[in-house]
C-alpha positions in Angstrom: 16.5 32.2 -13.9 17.2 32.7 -10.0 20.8 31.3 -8.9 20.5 29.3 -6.1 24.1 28.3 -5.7 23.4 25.1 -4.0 23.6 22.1 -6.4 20.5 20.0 -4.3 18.2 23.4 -5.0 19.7 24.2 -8.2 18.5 20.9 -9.3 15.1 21.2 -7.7 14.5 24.6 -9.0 15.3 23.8 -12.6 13.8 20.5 -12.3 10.1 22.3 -11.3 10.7 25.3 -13.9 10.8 22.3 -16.8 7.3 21.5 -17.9 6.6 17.4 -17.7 3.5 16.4 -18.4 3.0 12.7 -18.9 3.8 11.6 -22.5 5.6 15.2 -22.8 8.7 14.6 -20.4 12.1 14.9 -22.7 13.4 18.2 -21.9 12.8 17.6 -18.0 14.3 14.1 -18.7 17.0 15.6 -20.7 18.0 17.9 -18.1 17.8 15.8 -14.9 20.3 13.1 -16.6 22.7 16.2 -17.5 22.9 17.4 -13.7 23.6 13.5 -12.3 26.9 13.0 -13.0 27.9 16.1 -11.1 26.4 14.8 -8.1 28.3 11.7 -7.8 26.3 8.9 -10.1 29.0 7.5 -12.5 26.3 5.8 -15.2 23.4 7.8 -16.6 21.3 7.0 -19.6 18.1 7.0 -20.9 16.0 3.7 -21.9 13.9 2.8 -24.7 10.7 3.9 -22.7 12.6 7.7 -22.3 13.6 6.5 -18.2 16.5 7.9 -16.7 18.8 5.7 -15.2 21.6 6.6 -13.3 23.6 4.0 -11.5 26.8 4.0 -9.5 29.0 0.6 -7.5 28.9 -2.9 -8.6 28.1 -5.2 -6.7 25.4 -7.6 -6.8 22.9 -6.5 -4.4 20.9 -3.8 -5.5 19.5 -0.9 -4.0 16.9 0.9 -6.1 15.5 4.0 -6.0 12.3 4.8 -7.8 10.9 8.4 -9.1 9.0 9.7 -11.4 9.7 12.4 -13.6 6.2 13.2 -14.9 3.7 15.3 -13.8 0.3 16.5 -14.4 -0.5 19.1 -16.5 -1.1 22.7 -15.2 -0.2 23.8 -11.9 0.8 27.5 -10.0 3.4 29.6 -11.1 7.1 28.5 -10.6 8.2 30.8 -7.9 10.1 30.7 -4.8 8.8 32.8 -1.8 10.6 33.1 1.2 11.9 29.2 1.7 8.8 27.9 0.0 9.1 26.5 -4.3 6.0 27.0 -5.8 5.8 24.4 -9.0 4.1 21.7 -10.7 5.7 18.8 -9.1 8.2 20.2 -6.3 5.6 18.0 -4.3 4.5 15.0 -6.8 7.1 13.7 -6.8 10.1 16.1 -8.2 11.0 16.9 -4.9 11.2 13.2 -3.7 13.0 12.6 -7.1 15.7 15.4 -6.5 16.1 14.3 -2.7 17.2 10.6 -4.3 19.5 11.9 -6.9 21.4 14.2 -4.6 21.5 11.9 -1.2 21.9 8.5 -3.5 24.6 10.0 -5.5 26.7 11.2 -2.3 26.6 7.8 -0.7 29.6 6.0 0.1 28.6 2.6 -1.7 30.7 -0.8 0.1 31.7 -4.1 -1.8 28.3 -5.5 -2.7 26.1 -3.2 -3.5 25.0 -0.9 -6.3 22.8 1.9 -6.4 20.4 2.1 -9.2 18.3 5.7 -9.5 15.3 5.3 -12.1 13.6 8.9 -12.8 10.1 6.8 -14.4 7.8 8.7 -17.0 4.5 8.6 -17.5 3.8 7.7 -13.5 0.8 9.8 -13.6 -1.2 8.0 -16.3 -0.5 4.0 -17.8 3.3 3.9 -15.5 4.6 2.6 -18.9 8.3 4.0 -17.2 7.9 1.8 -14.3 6.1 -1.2 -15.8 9.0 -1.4 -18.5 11.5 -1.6 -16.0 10.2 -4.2 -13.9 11.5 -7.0 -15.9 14.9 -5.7 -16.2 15.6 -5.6 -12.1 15.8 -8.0 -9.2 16.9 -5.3 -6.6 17.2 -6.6 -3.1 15.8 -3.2 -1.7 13.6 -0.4 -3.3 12.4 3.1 -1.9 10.1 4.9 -4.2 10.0 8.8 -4.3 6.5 10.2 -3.5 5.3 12.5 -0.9 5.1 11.3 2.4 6.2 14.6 5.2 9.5 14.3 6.1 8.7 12.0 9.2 6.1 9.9 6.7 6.7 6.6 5.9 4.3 5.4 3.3 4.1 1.0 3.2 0.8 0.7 1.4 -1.1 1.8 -1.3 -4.6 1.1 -2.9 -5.0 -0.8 -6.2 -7.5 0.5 -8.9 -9.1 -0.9 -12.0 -9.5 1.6 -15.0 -12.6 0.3 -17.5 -14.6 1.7 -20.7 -18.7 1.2 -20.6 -20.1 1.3 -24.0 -23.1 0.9 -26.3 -24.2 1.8 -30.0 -26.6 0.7 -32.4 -27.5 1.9 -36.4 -30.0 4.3 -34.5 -33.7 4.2 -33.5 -36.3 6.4 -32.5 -35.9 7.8 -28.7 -39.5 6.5 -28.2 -38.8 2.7 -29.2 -36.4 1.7 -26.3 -33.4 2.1 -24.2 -30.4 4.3 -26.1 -26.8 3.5 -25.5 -26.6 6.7 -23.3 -29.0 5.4 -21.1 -27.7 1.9 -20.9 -24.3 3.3 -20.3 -25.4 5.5 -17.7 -27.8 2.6 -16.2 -24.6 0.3 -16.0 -22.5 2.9 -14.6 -25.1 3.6 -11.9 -25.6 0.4 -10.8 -21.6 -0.2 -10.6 -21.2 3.1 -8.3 -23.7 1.8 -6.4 -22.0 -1.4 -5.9 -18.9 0.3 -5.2 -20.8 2.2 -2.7 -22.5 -0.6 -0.8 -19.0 -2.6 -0.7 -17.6 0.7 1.0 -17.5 1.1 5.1 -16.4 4.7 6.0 -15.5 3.7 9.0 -12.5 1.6 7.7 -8.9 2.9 7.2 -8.8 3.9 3.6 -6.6 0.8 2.8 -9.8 -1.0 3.3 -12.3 1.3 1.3 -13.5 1.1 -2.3 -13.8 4.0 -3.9 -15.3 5.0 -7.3 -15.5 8.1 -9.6 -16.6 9.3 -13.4 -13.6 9.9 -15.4 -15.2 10.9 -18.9 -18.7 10.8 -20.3 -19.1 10.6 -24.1 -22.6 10.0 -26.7 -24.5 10.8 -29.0 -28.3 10.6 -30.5 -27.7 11.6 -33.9 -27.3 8.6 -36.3 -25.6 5.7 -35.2 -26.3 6.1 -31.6 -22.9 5.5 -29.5 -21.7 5.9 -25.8 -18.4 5.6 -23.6 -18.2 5.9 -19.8 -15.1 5.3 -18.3 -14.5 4.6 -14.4 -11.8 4.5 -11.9 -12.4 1.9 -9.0 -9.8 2.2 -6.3 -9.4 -1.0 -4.8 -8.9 -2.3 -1.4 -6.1 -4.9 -0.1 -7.4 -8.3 -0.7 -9.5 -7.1 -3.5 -8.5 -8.3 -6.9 -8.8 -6.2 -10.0 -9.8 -9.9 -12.5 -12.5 -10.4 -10.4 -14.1 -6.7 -9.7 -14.0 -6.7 -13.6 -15.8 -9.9 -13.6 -18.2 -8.3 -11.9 -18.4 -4.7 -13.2 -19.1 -6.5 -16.6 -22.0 -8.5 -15.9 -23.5 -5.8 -14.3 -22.7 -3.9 -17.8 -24.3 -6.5 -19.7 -27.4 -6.7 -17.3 -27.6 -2.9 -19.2 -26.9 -3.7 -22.1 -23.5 -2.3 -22.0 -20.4 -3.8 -22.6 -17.6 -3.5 -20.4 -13.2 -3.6 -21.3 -10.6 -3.2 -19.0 -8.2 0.0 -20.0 -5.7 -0.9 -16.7 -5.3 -2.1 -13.3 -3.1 -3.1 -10.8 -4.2 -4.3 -6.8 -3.1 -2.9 -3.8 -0.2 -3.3 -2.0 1.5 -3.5 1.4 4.7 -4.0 2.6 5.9 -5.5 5.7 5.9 -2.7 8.0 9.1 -4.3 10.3 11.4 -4.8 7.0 14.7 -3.4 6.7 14.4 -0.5 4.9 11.7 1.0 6.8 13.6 0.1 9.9 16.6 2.1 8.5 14.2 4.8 7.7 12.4 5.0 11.0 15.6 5.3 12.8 17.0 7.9 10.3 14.0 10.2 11.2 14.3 10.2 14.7 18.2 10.8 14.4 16.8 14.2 12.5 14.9 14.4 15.9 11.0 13.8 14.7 9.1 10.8 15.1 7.9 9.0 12.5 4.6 8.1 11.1 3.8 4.8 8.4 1.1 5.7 6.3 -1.4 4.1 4.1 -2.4 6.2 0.8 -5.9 6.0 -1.1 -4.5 6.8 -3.8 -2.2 4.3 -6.4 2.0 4.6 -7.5 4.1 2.9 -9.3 5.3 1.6 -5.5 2.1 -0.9 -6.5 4.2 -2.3 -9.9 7.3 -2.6 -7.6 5.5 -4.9 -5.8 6.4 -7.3 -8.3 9.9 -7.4 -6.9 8.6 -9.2 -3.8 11.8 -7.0 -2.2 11.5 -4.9 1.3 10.5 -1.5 -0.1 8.9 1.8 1.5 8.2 4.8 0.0 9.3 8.3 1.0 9.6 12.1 0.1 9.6 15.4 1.2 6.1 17.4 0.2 2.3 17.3 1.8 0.7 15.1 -0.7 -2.8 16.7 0.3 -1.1 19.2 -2.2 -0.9 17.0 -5.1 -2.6 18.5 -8.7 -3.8 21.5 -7.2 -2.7 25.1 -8.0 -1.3 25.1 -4.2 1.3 23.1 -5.0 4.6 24.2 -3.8 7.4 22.5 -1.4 9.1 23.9 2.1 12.9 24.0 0.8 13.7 23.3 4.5 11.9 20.3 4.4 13.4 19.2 1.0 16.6 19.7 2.8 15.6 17.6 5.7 14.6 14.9 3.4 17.9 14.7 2.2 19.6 14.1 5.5 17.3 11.4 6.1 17.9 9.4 3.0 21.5 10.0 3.7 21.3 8.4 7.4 19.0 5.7 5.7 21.8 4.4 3.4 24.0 3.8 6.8 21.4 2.7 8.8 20.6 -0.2 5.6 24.2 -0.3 4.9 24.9 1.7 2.3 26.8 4.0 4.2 27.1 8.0 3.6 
């Protein structure tokens, strides 16, 4: 294994050279909580849903910080070329989870505040990490690691709404009518279409609908059965109870049924509250100008929404690099990210 002799790239370089896969996340999870405590956090465990927590000060305001651990599976070789780590992850969101632990866990934290530092698993399917901590928090701030450039501030992110089409019968002739394949596909169809009609390209993607085939399943020998399932990305102001309303008439109109697998709406956070004011001011101190952002895509940022807190979400990495085999991070940038998290604790009041 290459030495890096630098505890903030040791960290990152082990972390990416640990395979993580959602659902398959305790040897990475076993080694990030072993390296915490050297960097300055003075509580670290691991909850019932296999989160690490690492927490240090006492007081009763509470400053989280929210990563994931997990990642998809697959990826490019870990390697590091020149000042670049190649790796499943060093972009989503590893490197934003490695930036927290080492800047959170050098902060100088005054009377009234804690840090909490929650590496989450399973982020990149159900969020079971994140959804099992909600409950168990009332923090008063929240940053969650994911990608954003190190001059990105990200303050929204779509919702989306994950359902199952099916259809079976005891079996029939082809010739005698419509088949669960074809109902399912009918229903599916008409859906996309939907989804398509409600869509304006010209909109910021905050505003868009977007739909796509996740799996296909069926068969004509026998009992006839069929499963479609679909992920509908949904807009602010779009709720996922009612899109399901509709998705399942529109099923039944088929002959089709319809059941909701997950979902969770969109969310936004006020773009002028406190910690992306801190955050805003620690990038241009690292001379850049920073850029809020809106994602298409869905995080557990959209469960923290439930804490109703001011919240942002940051993290060193191009996340037009996510799950692809050109995934790797610029260890310049990683380092930049950390500086910036570092001046955000001041700037907040958590001071470094």
């Amino acid at each position: 294994m290459e030495i890096l002799r630098d505890p903030a790239l040791d960290l990152l370089f082990d972390l990416v050279s640990t395979p993580g896969p959602s659902g398959q996340e305790a040897a990475a999870v076993q080694l990030f909580a072993s390296r915490l405590p050297g960097l300055g956090w003075e509580s670290v465990s691991v909850d019932e849903a296999g989160n690490v927590i690492a927490g240090r000060g006492s007081g009763p305001s509470e400053f989280l910080l929210l990563g994931h651990i997990d990642t998809v599976p697959g990826g490019p070789v870990v390697r590091i070329e020149g000042n670049t780590l190649w790796g499943r992850g060093s972009v989503d969101a590893r490197g934003p989870l490695c930036a927290f632990a080492v800047a959170g866990g050098a902060a100088e934290i005054p009377p009234g505040w804690r840090l909490t530092l929650v590496a989450a698993v399973c982020e990149e399917t159900d969020s079971r990490g994140a959804r099992f901590r909600i409950p168990l928090h009332a923090p008063a701030a929240c940053l969650v690691g994911e990608p954003s450039g190190t001059d990105g501030i990200t303050l929204a992110y779509r919702g989306f709404l994950q359902l199952s089409l099916s259809a079976g019968d005891t079996g029939s002739h082809r010739s005698a009518g419509t088949s669960p394949i074809t109902a399912c596909l009918r229903a599916a169809a008409d859906i996309l279409g939907e989804v398509d009609r409600r869509d304006d390209p010209a909109k910021p993607v905050i505003e868009r609908m977007g739909a796509n085939v996740l799996s296909m399943s069926g068969s004509e020998e026998g009992s006839r059965t069929a499963e479609i399932q679909l992920d509908i990305r949904l807009p602010l102001g779009s709720l996922p109870e009612d899109v399901f309303r509709l998705c399942a008439e529109m099923a039944a109109s088929r002959g089709a049924s319809a059941s909701l697998v997950s979902s969770v709406p969109a969310h936004a956070t006020e773009r002028t509250n406190p910690v992306i004011r801190a955050l805003r001011v620690a990038i241009r101190e690292q001379g850049l100008s920073p850029r809020l952002l809106a994602k298409g895509g869905t995080a557990d940022f959209n469960y923290a929404g439930a804490w109703n807190c001011p919240m942002a979400a940051y993290g060193p990495g191009d996340s037009r690099l996510d799950h692809t085999n050109e995934e790797r991070l610029d260890l310049d940038e990683y380092a930049r990210s950390i500086r910036v998290l570092s001046a955000m604790f001041q700037n907040i009041g958590v001071r470094p």
